[in-house]
mmCIF file of the N, C-alpha and C atoms, coordinates in Angstrom:
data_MODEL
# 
_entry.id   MODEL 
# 
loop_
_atom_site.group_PDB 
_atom_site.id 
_atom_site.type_symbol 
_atom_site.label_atom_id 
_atom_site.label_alt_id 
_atom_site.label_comp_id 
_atom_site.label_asym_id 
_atom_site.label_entity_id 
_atom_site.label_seq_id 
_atom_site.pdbx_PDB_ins_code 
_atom_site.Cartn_x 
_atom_site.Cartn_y 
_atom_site.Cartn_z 
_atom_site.occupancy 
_atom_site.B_iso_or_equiv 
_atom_site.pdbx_formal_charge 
_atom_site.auth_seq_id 
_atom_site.auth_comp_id 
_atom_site.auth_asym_id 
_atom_site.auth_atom_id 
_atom_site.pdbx_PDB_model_num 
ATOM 1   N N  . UNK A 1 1  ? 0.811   -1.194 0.000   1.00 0.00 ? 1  UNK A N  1 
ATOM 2   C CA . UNK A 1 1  ? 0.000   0.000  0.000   1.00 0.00 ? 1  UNK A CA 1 
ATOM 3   C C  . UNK A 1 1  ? 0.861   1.268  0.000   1.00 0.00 ? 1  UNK A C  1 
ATOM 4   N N  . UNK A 1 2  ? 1.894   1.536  0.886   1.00 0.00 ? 2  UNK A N  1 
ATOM 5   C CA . UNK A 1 2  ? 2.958   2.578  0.775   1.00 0.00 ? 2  UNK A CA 1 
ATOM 6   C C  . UNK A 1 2  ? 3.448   3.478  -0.462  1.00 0.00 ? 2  UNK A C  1 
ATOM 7   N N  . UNK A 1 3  ? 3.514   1.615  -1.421  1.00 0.00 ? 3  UNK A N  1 
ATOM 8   C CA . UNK A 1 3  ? 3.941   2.179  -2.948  1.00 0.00 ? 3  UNK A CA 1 
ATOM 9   C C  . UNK A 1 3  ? 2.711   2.536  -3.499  1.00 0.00 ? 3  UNK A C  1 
ATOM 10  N N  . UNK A 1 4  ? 1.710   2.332  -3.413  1.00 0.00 ? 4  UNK A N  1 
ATOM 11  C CA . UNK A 1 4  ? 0.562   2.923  -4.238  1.00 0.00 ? 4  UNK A CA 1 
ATOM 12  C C  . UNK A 1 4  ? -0.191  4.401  -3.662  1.00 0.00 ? 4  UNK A C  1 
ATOM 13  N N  . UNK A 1 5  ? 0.553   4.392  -2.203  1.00 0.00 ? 5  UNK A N  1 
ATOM 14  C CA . UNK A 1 5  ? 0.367   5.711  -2.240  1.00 0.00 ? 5  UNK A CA 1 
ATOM 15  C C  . UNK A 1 5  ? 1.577   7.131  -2.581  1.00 0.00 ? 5  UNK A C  1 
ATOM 16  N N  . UNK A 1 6  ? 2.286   5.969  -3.164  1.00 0.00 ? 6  UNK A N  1 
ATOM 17  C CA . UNK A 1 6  ? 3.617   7.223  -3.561  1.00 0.00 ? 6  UNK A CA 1 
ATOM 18  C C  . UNK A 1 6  ? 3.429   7.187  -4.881  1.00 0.00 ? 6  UNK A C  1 
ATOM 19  N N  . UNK A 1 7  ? 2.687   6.394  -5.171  1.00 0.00 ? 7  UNK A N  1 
ATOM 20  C CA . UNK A 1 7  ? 2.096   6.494  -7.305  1.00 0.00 ? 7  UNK A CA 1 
ATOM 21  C C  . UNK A 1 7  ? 1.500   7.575  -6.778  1.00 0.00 ? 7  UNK A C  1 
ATOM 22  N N  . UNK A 1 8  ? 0.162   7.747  -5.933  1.00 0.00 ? 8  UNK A N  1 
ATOM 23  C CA . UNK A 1 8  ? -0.758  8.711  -6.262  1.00 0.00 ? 8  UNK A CA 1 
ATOM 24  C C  . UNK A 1 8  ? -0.272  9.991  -5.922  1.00 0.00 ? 8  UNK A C  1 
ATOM 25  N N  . UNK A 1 9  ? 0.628   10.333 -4.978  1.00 0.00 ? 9  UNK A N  1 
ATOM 26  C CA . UNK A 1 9  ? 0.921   11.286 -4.940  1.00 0.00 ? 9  UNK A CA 1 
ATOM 27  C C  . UNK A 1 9  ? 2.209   12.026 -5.794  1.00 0.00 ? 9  UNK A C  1 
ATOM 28  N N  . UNK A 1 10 ? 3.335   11.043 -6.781  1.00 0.00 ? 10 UNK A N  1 
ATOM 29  C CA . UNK A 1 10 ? 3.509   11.399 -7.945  1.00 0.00 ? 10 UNK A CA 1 
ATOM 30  C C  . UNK A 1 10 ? 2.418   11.687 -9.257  1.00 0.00 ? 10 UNK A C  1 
ATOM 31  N N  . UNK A 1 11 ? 1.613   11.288 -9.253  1.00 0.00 ? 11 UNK A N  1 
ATOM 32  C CA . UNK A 1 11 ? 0.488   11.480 -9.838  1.00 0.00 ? 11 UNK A CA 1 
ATOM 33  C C  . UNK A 1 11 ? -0.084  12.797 -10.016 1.00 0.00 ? 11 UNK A C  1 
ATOM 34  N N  . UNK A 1 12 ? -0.258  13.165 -8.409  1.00 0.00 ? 12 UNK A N  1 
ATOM 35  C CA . UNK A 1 12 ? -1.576  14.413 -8.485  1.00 0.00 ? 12 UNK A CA 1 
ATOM 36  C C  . UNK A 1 12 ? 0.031   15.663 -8.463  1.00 0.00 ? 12 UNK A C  1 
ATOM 37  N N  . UNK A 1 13 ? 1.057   15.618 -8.363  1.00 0.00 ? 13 UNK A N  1 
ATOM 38  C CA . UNK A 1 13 ? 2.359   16.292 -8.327  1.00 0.00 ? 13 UNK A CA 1 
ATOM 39  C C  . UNK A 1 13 ? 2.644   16.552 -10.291 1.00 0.00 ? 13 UNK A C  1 
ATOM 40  N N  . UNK A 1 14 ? 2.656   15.663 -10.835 1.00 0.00 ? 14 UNK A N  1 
ATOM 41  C CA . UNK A 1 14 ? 2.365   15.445 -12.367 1.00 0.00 ? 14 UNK A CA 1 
ATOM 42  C C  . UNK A 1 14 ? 0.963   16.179 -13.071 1.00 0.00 ? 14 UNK A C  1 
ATOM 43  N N  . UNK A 1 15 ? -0.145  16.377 -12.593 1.00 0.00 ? 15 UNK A N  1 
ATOM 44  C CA . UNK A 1 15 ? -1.257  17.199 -12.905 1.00 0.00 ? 15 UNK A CA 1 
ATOM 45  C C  . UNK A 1 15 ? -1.007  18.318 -12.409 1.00 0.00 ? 15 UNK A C  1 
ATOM 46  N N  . UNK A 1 16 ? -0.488  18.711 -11.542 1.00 0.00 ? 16 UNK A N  1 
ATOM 47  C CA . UNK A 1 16 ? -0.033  19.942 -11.027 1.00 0.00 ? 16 UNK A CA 1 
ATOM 48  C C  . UNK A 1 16 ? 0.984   20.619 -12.383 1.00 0.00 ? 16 UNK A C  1 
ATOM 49  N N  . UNK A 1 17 ? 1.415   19.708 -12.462 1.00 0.00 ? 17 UNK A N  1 
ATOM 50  C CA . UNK A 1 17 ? 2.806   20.007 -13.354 1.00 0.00 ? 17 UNK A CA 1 
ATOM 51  C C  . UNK A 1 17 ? 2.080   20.592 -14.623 1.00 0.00 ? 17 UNK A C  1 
ATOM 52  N N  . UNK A 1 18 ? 0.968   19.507 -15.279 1.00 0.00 ? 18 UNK A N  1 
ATOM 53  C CA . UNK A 1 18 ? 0.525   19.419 -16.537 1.00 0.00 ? 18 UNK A CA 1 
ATOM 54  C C  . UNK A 1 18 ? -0.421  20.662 -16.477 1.00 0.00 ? 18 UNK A C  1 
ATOM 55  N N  . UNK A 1 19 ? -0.908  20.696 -15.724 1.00 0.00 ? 19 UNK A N  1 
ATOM 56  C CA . UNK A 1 19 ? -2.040  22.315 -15.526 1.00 0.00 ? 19 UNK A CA 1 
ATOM 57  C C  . UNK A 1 19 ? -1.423  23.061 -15.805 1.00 0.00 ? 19 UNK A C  1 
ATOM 58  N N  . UNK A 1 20 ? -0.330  23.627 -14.935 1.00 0.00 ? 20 UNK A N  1 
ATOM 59  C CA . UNK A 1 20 ? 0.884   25.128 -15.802 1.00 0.00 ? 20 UNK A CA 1 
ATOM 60  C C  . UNK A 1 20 ? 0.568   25.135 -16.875 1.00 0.00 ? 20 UNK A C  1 
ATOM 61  N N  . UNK A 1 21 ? 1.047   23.880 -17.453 1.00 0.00 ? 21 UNK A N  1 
ATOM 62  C CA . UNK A 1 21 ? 1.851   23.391 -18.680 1.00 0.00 ? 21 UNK A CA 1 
ATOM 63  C C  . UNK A 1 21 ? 0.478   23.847 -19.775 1.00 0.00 ? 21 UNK A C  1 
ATOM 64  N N  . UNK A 1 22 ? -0.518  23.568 -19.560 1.00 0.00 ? 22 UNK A N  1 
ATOM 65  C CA . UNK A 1 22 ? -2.213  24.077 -20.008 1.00 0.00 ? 22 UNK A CA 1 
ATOM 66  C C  . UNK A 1 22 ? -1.981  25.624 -20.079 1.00 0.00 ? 22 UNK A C  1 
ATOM 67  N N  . UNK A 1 23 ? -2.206  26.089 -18.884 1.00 0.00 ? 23 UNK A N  1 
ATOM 68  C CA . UNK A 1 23 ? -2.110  27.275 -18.490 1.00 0.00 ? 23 UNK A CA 1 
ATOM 69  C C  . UNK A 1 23 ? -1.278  28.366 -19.645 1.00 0.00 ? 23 UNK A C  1 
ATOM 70  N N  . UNK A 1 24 ? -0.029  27.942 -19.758 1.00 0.00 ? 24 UNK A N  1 
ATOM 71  C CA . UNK A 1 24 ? 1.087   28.232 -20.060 1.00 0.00 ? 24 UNK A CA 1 
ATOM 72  C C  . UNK A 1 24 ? 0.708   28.698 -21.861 1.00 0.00 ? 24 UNK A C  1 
ATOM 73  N N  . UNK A 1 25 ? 0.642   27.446 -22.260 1.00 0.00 ? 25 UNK A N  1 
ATOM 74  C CA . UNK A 1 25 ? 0.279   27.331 -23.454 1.00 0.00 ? 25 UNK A CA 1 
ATOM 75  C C  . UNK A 1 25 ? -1.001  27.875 -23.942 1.00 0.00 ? 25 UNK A C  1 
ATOM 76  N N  . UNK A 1 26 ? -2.422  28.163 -23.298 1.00 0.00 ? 26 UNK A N  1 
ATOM 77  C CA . UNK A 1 26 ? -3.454  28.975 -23.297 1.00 0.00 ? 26 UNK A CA 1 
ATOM 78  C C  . UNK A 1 26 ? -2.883  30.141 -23.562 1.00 0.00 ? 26 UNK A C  1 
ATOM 79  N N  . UNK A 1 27 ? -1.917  30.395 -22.519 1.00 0.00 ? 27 UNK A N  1 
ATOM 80  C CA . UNK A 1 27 ? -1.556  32.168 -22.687 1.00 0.00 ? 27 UNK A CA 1 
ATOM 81  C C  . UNK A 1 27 ? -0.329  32.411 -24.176 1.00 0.00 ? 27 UNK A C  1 
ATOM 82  N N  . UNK A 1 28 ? 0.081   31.061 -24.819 1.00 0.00 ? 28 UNK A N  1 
ATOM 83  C CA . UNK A 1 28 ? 0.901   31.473 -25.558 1.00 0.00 ? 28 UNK A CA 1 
ATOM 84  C C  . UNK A 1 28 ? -0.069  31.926 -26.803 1.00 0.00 ? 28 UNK A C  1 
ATOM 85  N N  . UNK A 1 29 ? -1.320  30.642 -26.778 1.00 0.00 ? 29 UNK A N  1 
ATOM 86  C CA . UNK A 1 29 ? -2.171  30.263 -27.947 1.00 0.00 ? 29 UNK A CA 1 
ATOM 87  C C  . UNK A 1 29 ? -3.539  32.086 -28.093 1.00 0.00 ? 29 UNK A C  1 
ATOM 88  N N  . UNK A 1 30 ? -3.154  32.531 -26.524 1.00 0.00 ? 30 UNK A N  1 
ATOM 89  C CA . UNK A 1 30 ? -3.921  34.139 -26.825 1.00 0.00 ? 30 UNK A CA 1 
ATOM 90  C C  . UNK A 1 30 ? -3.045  35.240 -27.447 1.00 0.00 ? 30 UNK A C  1 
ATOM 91  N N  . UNK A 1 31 ? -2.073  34.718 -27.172 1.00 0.00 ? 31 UNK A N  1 
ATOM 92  C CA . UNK A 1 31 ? -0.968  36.088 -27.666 1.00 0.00 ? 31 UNK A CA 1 
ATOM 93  C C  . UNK A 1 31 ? -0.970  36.005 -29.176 1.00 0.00 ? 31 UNK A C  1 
ATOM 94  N N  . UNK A 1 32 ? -0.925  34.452 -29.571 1.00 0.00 ? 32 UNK A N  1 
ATOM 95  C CA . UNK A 1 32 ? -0.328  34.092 -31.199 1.00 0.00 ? 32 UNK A CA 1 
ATOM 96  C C  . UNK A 1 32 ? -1.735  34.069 -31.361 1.00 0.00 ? 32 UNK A C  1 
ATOM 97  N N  . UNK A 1 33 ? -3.245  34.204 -31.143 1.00 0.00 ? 33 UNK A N  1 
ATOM 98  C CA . UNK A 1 33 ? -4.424  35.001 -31.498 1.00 0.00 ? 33 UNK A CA 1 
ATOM 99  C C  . UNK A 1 33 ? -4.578  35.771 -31.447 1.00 0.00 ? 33 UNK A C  1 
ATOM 100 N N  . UNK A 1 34 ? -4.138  36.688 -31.184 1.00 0.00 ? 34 UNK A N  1 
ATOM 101 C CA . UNK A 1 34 ? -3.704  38.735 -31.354 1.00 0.00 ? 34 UNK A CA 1 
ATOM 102 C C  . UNK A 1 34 ? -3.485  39.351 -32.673 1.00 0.00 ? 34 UNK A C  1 
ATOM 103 N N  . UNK A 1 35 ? -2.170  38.097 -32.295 1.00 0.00 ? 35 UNK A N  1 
ATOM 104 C CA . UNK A 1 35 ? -1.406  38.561 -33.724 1.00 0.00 ? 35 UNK A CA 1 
ATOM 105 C C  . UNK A 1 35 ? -1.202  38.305 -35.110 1.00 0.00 ? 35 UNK A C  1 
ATOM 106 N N  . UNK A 1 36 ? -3.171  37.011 -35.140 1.00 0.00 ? 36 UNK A N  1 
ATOM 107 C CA . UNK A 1 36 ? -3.182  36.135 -36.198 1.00 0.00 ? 36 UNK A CA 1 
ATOM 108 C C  . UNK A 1 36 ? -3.663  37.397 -37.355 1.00 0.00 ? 36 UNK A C  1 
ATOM 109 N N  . UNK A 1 37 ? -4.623  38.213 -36.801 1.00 0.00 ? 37 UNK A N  1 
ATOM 110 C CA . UNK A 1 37 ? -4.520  39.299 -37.693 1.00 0.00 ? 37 UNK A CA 1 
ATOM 111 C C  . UNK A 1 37 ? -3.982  40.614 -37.952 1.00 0.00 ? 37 UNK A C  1 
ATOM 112 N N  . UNK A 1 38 ? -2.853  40.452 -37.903 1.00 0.00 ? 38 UNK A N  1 
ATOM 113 C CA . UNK A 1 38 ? -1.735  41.623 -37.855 1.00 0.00 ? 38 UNK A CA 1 
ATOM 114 C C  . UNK A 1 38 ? -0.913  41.250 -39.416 1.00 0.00 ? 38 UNK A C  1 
ATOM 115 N N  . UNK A 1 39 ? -0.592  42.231 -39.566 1.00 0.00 ? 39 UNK A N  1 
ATOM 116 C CA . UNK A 1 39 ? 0.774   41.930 -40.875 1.00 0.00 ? 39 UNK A CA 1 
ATOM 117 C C  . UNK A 1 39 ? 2.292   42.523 -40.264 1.00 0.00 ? 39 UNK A C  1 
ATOM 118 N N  . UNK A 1 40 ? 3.194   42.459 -40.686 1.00 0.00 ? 40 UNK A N  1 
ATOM 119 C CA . UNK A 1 40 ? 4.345   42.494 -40.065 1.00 0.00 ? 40 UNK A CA 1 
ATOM 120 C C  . UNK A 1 40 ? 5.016   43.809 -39.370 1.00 0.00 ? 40 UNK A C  1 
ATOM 121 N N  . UNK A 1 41 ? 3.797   44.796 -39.513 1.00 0.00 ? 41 UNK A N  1 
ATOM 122 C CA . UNK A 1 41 ? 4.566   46.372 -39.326 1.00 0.00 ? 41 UNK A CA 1 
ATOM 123 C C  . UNK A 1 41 ? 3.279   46.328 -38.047 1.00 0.00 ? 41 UNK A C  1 
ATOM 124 N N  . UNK A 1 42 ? 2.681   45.598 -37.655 1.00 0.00 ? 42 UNK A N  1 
ATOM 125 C CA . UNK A 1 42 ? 1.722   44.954 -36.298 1.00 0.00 ? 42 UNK A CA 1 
ATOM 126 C C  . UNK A 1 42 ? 0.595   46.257 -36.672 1.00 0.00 ? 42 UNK A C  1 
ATOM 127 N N  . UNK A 1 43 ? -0.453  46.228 -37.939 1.00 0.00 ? 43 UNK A N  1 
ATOM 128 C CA . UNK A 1 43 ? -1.277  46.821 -38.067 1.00 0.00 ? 43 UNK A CA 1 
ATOM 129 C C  . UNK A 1 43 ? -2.506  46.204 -38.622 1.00 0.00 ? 43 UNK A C  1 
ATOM 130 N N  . UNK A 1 44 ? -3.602  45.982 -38.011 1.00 0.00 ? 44 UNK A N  1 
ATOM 131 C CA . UNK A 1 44 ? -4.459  45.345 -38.398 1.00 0.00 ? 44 UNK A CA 1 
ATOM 132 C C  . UNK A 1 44 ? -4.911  45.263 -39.740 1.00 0.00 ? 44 UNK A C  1 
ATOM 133 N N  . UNK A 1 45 ? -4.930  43.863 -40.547 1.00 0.00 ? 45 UNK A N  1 
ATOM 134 C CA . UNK A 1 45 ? -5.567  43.126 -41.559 1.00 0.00 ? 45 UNK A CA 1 
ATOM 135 C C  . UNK A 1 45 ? -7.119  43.858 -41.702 1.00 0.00 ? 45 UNK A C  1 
ATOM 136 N N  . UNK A 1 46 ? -8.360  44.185 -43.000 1.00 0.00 ? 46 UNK A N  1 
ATOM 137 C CA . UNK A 1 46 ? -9.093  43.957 -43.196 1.00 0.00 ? 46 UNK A CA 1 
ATOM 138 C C  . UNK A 1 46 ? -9.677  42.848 -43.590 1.00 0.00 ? 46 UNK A C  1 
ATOM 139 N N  . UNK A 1 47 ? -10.255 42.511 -43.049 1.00 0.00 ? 47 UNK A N  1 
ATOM 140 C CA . UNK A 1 47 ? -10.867 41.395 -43.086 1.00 0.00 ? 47 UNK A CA 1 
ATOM 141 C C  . UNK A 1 47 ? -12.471 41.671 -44.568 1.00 0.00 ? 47 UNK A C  1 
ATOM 142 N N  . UNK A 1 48 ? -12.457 40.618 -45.307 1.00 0.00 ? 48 UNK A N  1 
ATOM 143 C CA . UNK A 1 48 ? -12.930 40.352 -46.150 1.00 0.00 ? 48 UNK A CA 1 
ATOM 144 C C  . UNK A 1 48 ? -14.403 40.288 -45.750 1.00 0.00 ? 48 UNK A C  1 
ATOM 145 N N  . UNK A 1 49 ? -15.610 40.649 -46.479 1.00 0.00 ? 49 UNK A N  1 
ATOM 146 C CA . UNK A 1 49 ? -16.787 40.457 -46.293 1.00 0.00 ? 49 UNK A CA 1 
ATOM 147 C C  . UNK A 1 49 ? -17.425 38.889 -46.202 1.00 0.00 ? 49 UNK A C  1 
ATOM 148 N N  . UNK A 1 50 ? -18.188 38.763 -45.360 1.00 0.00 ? 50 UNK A N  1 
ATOM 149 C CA . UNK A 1 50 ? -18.854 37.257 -45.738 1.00 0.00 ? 50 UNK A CA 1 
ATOM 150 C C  . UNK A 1 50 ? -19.302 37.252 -47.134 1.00 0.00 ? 50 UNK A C  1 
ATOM 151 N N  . UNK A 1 51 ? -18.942 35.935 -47.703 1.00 0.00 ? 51 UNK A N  1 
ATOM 152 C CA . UNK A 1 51 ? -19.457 35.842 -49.112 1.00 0.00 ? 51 UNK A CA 1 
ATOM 153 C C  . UNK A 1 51 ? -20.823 34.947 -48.780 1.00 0.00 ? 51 UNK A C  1 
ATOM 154 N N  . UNK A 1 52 ? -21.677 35.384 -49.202 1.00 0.00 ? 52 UNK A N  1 
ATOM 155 C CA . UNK A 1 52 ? -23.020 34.129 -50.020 1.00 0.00 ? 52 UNK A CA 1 
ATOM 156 C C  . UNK A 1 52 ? -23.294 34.373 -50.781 1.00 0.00 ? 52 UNK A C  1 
ATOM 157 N N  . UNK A 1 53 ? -24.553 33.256 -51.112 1.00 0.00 ? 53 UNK A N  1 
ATOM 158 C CA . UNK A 1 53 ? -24.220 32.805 -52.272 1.00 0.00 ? 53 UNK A CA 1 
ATOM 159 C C  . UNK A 1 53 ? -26.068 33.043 -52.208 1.00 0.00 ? 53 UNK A C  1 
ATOM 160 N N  . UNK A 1 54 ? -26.396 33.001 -53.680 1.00 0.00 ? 54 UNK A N  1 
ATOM 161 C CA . UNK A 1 54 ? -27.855 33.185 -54.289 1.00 0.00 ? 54 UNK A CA 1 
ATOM 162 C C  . UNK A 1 54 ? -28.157 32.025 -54.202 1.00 0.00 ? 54 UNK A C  1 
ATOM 163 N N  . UNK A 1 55 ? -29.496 32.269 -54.025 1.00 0.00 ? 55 UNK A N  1 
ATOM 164 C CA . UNK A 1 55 ? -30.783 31.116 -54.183 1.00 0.00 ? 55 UNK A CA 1 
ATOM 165 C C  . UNK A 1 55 ? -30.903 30.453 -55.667 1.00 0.00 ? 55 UNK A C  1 
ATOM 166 N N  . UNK A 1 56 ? -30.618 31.335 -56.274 1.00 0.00 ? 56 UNK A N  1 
ATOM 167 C CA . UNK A 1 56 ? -29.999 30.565 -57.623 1.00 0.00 ? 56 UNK A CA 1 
ATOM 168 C C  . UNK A 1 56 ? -28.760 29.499 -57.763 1.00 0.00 ? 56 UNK A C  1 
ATOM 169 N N  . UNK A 1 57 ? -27.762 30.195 -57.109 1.00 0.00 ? 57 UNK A N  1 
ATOM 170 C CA . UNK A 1 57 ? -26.556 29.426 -57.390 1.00 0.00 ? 57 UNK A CA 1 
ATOM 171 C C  . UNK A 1 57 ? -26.723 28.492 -56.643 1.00 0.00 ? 57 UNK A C  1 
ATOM 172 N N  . UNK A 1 58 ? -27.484 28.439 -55.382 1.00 0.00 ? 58 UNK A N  1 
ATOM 173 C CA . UNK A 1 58 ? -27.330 26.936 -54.539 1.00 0.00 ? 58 UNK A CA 1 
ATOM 174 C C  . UNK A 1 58 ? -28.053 25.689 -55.545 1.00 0.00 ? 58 UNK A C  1 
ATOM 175 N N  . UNK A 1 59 ? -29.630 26.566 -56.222 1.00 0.00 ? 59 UNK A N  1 
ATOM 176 C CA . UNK A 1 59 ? -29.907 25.368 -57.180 1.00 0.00 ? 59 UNK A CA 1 
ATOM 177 C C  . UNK A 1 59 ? -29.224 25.112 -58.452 1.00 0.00 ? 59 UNK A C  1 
ATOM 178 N N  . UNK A 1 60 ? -28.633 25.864 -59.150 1.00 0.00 ? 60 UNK A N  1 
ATOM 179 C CA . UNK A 1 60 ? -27.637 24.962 -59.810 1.00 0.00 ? 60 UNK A CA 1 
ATOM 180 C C  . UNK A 1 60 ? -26.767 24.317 -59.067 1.00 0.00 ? 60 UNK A C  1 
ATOM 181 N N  . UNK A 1 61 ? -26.100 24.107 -58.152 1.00 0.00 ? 61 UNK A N  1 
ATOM 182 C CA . UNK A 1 61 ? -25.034 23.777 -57.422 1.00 0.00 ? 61 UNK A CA 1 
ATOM 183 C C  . UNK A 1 61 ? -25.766 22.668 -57.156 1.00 0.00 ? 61 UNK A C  1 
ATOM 184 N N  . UNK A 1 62 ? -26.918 22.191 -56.728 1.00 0.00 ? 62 UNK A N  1 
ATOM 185 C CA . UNK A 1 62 ? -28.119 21.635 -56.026 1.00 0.00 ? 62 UNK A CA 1 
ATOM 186 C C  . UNK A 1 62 ? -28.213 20.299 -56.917 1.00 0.00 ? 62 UNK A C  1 
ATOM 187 N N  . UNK A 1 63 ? -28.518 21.161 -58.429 1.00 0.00 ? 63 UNK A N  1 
ATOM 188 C CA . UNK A 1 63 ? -29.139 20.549 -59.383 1.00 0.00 ? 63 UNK A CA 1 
ATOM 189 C C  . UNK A 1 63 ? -27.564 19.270 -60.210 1.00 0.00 ? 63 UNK A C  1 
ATOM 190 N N  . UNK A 1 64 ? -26.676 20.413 -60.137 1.00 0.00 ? 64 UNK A N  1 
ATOM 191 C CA . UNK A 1 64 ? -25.602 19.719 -60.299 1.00 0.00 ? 64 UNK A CA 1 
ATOM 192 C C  . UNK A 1 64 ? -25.192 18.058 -59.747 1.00 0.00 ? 64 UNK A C  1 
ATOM 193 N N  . UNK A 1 65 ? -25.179 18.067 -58.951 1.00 0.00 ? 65 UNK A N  1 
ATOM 194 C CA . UNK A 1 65 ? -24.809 16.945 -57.386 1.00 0.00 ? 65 UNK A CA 1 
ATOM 195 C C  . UNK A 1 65 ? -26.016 15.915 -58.002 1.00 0.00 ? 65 UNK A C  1 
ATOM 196 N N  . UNK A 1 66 ? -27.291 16.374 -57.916 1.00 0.00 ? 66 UNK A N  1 
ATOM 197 C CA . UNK A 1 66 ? -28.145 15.206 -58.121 1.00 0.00 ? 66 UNK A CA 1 
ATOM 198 C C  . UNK A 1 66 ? -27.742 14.707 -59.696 1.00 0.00 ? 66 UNK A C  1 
ATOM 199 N N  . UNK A 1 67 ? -27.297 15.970 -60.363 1.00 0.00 ? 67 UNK A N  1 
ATOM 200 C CA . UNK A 1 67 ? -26.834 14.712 -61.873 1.00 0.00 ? 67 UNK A CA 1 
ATOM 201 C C  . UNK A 1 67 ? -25.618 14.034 -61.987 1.00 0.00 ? 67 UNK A C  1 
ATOM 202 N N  . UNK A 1 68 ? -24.761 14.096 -60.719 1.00 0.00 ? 68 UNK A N  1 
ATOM 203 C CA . UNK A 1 68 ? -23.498 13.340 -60.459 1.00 0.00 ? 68 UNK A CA 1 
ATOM 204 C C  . UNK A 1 68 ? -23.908 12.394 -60.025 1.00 0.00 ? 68 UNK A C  1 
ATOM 205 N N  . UNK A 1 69 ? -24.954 12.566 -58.503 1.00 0.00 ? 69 UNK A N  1 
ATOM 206 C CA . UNK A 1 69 ? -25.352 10.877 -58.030 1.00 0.00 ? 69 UNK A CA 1 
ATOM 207 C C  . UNK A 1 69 ? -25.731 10.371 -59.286 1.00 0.00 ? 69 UNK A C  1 
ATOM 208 N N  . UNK A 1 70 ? -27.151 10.471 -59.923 1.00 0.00 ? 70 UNK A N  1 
ATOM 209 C CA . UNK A 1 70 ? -27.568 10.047 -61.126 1.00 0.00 ? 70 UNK A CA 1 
ATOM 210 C C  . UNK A 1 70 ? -26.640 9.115  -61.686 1.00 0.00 ? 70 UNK A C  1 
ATOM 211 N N  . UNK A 1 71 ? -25.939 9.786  -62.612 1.00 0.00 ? 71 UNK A N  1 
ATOM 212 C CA . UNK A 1 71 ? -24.921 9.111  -63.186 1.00 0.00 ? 71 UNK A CA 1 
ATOM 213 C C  . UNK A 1 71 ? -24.172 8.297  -62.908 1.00 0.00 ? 71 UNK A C  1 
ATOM 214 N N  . UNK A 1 72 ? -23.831 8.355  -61.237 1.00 0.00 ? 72 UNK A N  1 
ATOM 215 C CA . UNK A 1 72 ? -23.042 7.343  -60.645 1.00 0.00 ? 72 UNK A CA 1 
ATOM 216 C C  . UNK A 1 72 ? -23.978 5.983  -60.513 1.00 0.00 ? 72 UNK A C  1 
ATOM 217 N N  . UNK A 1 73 ? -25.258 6.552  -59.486 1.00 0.00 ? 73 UNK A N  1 
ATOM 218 C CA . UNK A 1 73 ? -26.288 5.161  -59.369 1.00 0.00 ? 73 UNK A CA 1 
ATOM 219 C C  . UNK A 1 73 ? -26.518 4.311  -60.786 1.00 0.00 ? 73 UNK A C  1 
ATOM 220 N N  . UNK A 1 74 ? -26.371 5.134  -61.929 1.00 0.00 ? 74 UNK A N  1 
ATOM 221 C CA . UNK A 1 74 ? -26.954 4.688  -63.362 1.00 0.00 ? 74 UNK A CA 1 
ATOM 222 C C  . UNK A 1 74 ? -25.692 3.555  -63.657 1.00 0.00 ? 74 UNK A C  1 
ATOM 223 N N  . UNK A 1 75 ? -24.392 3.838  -63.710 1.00 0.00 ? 75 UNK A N  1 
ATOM 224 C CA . UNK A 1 75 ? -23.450 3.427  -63.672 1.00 0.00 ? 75 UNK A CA 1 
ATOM 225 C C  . UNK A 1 75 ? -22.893 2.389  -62.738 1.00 0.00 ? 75 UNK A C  1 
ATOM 226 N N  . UNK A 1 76 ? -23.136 1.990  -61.495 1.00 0.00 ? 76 UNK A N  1 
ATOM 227 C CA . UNK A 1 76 ? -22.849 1.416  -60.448 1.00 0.00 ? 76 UNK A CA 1 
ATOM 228 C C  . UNK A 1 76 ? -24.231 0.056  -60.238 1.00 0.00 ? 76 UNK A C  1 
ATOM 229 N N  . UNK A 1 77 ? -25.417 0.829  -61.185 1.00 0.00 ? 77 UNK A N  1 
ATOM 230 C CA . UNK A 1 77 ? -26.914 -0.595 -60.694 1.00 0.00 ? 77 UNK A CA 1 
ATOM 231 C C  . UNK A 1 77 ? -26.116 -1.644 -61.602 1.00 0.00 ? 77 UNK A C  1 
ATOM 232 N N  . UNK A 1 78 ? -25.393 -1.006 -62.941 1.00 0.00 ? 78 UNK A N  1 
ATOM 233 C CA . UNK A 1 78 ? -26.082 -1.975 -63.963 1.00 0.00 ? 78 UNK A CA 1 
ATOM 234 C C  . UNK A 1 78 ? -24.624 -2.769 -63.876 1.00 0.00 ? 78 UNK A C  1 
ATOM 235 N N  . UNK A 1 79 ? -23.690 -2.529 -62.718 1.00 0.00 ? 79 UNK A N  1 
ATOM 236 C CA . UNK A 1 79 ? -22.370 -3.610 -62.165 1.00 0.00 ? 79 UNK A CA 1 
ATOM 237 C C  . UNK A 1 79 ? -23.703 -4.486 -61.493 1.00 0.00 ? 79 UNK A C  1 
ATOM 238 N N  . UNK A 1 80 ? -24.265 -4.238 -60.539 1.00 0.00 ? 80 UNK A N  1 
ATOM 239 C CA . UNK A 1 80 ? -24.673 -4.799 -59.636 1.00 0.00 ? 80 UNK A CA 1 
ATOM 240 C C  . UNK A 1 80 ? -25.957 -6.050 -60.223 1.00 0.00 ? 80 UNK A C  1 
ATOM 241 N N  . UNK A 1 81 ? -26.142 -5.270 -60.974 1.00 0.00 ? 81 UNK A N  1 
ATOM 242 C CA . UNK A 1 81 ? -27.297 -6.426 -61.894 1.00 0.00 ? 81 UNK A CA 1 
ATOM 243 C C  . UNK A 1 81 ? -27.118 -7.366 -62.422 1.00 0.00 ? 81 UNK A C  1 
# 
């Protein structure tokens, strides 16, 4: 029992350790998110508008896909037959 209580308390000494180690790296991963939009003279990037897309273009886009399955199912029954 002695040794299994010197595992656990290397153990919870090791999570101690690994938390910093969290910690640590959180604060590196906010700094290098600061500066994801910066360019090299540290002045903020414009950022690009959301693009969408028309109710049109989704149904061609739409219409497209179903004549790819199509073609594939058309192609793939007549292996299977």
């Amino acid at each position: 029992m002695a040794n299994l209580s010197g595992m656990l308390k290397e153990l919870k000494i090791e999570r101690i350790r690994a938390e910093r180690e969290v910690r640590r790296l959180d604060a590196a991963i906010a700094v290098l998110g600061k500066l994801a939009g910066r360019n090299h003279a540290g002045l903020t990037l414009e950022r690009s508008p959301k693009r969408t897309m028309s109710a049109a273009g989704r149904r061609r886009i739409a219409a497209a896909q179903r004549a790819r399955w199509a073609k594939w199912k058309a192609k793939h029954a007549k292996k299977a037959a």
